[in-house]
RODO-2510 file (C-alpha; in nm, 4 decimals, decimal comma):
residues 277
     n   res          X          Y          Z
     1     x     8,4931    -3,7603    -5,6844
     2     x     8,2268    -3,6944    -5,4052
     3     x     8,0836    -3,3124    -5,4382
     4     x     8,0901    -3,2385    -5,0724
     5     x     7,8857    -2,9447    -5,1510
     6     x     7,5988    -3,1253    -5,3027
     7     x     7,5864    -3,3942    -5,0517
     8     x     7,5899    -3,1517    -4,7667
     9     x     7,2822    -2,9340    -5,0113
    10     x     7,0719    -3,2653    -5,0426
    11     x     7,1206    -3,3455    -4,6552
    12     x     7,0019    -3,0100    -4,5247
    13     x     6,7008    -3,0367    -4,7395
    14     x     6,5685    -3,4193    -4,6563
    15     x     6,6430    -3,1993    -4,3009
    16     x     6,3781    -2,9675    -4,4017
    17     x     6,1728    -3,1716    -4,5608
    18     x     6,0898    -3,3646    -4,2569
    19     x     6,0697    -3,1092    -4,0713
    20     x     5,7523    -2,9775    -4,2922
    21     x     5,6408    -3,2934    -4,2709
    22     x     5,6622    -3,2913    -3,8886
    23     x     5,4897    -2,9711    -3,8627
    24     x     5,2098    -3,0400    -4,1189
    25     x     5,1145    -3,3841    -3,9581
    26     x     5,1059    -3,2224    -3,6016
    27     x     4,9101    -2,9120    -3,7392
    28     x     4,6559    -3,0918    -3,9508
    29     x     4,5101    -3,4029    -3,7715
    30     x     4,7479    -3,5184    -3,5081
    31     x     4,4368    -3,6515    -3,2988
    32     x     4,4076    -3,9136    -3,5651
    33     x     4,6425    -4,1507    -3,4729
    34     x     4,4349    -4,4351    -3,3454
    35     x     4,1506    -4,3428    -3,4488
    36     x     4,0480    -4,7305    -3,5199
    37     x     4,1646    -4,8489    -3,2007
    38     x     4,1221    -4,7811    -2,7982
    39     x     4,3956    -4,5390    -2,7613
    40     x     4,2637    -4,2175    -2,8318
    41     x     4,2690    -4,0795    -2,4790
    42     x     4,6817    -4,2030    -2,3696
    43     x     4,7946    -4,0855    -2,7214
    44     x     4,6466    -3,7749    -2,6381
    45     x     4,7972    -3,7454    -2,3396
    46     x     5,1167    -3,8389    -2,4688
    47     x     5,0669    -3,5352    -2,6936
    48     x     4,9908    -3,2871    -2,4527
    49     x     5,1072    -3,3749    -2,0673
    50     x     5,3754    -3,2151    -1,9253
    51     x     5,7198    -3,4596    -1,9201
    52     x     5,8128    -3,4628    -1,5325
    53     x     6,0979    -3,6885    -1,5347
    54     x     6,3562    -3,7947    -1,8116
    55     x     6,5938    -4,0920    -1,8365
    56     x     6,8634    -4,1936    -2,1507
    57     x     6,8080    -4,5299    -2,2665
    58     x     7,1546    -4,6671    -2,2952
    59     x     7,3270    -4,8657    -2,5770
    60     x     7,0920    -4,7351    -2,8220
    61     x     7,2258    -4,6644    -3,1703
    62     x     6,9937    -4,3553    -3,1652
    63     x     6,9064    -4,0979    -2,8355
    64     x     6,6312    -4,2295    -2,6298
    65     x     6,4919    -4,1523    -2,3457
    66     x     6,2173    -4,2927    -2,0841
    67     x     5,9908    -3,9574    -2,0214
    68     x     5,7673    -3,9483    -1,6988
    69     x     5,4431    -3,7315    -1,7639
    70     x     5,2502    -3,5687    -1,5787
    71     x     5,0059    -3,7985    -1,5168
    72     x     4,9343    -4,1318    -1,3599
    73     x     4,9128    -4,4453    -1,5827
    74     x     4,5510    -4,5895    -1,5784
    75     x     4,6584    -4,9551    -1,6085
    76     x     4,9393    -4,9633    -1,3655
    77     x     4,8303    -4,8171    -1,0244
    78     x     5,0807    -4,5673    -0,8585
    79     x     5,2739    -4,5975    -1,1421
    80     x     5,3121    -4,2062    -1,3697
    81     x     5,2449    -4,2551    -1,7538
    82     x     5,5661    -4,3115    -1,9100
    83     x     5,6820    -4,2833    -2,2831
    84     x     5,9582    -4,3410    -2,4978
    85     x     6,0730    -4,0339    -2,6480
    86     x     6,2590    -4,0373    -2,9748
    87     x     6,3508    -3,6715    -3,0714
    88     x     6,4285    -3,6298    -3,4460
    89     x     6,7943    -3,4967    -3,3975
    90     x     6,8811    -3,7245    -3,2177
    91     x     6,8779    -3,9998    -3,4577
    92     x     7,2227    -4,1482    -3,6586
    93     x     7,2355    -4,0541    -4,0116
    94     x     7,1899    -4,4000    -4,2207
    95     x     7,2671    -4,3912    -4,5801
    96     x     6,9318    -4,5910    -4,7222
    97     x     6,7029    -4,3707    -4,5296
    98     x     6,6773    -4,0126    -4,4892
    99     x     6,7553    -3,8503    -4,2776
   100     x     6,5635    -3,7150    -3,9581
   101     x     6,2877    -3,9321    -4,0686
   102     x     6,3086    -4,2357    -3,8333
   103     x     6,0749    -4,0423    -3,6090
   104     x     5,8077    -4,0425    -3,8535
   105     x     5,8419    -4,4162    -3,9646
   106     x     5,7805    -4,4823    -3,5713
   107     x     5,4674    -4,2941    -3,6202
   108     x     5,3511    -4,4707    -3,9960
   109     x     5,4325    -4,8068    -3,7908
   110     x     5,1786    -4,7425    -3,5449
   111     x     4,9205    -4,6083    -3,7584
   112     x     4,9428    -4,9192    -3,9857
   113     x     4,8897    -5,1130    -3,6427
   114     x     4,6068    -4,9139    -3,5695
   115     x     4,4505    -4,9424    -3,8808
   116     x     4,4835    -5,3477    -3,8766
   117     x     4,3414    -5,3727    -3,5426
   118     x     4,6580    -5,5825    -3,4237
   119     x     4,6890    -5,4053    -3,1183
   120     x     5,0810    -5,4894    -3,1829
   121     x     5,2464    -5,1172    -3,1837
   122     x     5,1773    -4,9601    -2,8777
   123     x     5,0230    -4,6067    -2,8792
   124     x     5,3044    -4,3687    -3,0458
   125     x     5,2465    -4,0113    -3,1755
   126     x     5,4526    -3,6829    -3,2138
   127     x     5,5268    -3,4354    -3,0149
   128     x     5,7518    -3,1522    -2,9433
   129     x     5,9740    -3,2439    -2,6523
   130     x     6,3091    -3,1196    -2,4227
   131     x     6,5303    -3,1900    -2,7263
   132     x     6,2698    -3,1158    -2,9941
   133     x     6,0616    -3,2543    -3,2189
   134     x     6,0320    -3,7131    -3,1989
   135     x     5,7840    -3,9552    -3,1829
   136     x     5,6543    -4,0751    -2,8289
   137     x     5,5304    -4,4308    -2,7443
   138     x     5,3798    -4,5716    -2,4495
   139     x     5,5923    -4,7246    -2,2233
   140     x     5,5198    -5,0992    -2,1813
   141     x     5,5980    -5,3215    -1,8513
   142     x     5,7622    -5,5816    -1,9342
   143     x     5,6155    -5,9445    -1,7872
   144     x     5,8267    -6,0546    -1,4571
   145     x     5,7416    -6,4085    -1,4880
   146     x     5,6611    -6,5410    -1,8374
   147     x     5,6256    -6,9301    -1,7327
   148     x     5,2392    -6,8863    -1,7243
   149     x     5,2497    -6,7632    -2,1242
   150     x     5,0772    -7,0044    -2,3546
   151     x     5,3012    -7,0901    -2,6345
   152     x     5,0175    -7,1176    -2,8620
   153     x     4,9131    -6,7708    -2,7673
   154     x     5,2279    -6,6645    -2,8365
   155     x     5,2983    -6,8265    -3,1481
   156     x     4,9690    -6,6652    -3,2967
   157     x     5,1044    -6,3592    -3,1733
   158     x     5,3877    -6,3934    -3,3114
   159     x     5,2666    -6,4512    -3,6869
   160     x     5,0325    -6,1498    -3,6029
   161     x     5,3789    -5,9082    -3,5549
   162     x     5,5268    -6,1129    -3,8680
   163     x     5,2350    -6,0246    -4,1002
   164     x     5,2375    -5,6317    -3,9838
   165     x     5,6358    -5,6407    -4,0651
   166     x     5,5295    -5,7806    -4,4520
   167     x     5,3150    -5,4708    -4,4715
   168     x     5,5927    -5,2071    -4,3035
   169     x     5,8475    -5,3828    -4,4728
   170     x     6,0435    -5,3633    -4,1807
   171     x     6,4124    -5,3895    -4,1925
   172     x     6,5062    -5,4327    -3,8191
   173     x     6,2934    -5,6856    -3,6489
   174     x     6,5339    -5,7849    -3,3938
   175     x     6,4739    -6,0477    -3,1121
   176     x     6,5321    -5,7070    -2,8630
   177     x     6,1753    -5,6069    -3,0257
   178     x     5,9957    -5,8274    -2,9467
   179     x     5,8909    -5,7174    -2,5971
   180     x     5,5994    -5,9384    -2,3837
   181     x     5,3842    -5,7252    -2,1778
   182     x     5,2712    -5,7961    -1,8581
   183     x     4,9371    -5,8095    -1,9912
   184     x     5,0690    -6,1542    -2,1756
   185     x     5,0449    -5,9443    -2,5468
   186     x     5,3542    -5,8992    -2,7427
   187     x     5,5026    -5,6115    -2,8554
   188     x     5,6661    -5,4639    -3,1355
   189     x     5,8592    -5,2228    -3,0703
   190     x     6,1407    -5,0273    -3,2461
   191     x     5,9985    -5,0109    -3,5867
   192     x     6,1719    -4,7027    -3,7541
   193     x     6,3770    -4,8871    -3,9935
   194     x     6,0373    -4,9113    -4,2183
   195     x     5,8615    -4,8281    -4,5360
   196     x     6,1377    -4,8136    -4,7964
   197     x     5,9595    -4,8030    -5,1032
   198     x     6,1781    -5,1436    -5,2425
   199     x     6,2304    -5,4982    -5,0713
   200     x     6,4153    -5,4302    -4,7907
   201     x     6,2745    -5,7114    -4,5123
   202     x     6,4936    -5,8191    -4,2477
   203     x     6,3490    -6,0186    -3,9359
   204     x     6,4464    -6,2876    -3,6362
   205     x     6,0938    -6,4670    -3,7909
   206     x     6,2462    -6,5484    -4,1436
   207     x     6,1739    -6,8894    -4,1004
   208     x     5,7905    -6,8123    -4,1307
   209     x     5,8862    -6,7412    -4,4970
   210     x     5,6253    -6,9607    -4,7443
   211     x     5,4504    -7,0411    -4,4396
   212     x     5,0149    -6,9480    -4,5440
   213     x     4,8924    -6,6071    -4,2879
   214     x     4,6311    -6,7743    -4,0331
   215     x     4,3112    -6,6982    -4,1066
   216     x     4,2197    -6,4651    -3,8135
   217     x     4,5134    -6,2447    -3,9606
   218     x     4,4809    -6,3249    -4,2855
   219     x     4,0981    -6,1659    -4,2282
   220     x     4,2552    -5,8583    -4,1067
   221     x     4,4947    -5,7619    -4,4277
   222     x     4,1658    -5,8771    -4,6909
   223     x     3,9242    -5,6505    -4,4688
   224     x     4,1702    -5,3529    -4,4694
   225     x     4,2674    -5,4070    -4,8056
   226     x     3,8976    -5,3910    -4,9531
   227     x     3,7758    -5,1658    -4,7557
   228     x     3,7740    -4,8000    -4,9930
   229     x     3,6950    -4,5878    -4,7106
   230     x     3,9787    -4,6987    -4,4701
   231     x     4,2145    -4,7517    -4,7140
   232     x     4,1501    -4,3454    -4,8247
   233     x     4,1774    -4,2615    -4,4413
   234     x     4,5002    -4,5013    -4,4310
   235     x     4,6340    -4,3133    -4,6992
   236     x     4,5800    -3,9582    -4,5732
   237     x     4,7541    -4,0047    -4,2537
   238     x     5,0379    -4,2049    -4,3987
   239     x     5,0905    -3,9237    -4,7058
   240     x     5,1939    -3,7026    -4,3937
   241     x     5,4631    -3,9171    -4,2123
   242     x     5,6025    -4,0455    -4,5672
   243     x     5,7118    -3,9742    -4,9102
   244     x     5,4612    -4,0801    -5,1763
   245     x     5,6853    -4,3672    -5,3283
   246     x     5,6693    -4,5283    -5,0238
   247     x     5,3359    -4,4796    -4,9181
   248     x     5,2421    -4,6440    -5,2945
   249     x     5,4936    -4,9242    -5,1940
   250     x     5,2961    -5,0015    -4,9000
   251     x     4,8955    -5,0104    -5,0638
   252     x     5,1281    -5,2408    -5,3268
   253     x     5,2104    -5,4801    -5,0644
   254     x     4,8739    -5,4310    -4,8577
   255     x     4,7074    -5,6118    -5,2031
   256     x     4,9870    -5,8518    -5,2638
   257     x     4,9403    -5,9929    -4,9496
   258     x     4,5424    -5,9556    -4,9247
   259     x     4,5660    -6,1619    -5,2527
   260     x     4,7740    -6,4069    -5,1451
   261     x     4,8227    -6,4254    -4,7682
   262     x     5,1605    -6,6065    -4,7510
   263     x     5,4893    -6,4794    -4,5602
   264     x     5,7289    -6,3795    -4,8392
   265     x     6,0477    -6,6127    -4,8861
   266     x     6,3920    -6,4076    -4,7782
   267     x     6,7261    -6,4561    -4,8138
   268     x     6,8282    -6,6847    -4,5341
   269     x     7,1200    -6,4555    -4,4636
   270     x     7,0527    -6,1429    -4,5948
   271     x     6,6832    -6,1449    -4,4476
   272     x     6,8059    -6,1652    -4,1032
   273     x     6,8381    -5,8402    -3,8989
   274     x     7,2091    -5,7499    -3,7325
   275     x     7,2199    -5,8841    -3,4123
   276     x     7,4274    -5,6318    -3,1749
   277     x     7,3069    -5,8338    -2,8651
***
């Protein structure tokens, strides 16, 4: 028999929990997101700059919402920096991960992204916005007219995203999240469903499985991997955003894969994400 009681207990304090967690990563050294990579400046912005304008993203599982700041976008002329807001409550309880911390895993995404030097996870922080606390990420424009892309280019890309989902262990890489920027890079985007601490992949790529890392990405996991003093600064920002089993799980499959750079084998069925469109 289910102890409503306890259930109800356990949920109100993985509540709580995140909430600290929230609070303690934006307190201590939220200007360290990106601190290996070029976006220092918009992800302080998307911190800090008033939200103008606000939009829900429809047939989303989870409240989203296109935010307008109050600033202009410096790669898009006219155009007012834009964000995806995420708030915390607004996410659907799920019953393998807990709860209100979707927000976070955004966050722990985009920090492993950083740290790789992928440039695959655009610029996503915390803040506190209209319906509380969420994580923020830059809005990208999407490519009008992708004829011109190079399917080599984007294949490489491609097995870039697929090697960052080994590390995340991302459960959710749909063919929706995969988004091509007008700048000709690809995206990945939507990359809560993340960092359980046990093998949990699920991905639109699962063919790649046995397939050997190139060896420009391959470069990238060995040089993060061995490198003490960026794996210690890894660590310290991910210990805020997740629980300490899973942040072990990840440095676990950061080596695995250093030592041998090959896409892990799934399931043929069960290691393919749930379509909804």
């Amino acid at each position: 028999m289910v102890d409503v009681d306890a259930q109800l207990r356990a949920e109100a304090a993985a509540v709580r929990r995140a909430s600290r967690k929230f609070a303690t990563a934006v307190l201590e050294d939220a200007g360290s997101w990106g601190r290996e990579s070029d976006d220092v400046a918009v992800l302080r912005r998307l911190r800090s700059e008033r939200i103008t304008a606000m939009g829900r993203v429809v047939y989303s599982s989870n409240a989203v919402f296109v935010v307008e700041l109050e600033g202009r976008d410096p790669h898009h002329r006219g155009e007012p920096l834009r964000g995806i807001y995420k708030p915390a409550r607004g996410e659907r309880p799920l019953w393998d991960f807990p709860r209100q911390t979707l927000h976070l895993r955004e966050v722990a995404a985009y920090v492993v992204s950083a740290a790789l030097g992928d440039g695959i996870v655009p610029a996503t922080t915390l803040r506190d916005g209209p319906h509380g606390p969420g994580s923020v990420q830059l809005f990208v424009h999407g490519a009008e007219d992708t004829a011109e892309v190079v399917a080599g280019a984007l294949q490489a890309q491609l097995r870039s995203l697929a090697t960052l989902d080994v590390l995340i262990n991302n459960a959710d890489r749909k063919s929706a999240h995969l988004l091509l920027g007008d700048d000709g890079r690809l995206r990945g985007i939507d990359n809560a469903l993340s960092f359980l601490p046990y093998p949990r992949q699920r991905t639109v790529l699962v063919e790649l499985g046995g397939e050997a890392l190139p060896e420009v990405v391959a470069s990238r996991v060995r040089t993060l991997a061995s490198d003490p003093s960026r794996r210690e600064a890894l660590h310290g920002l991910l210990a805020r955003l997740l629980d300490d089993e899973e942040v072990d799980a990840f440095e676990d499959r950061l080596d695995d894969l250093g030592a041998h750079p090959v896409y892990p084998r799934l399931d043929p069925w069960d290691g393919r994400p749930f379509e909804w469109w």
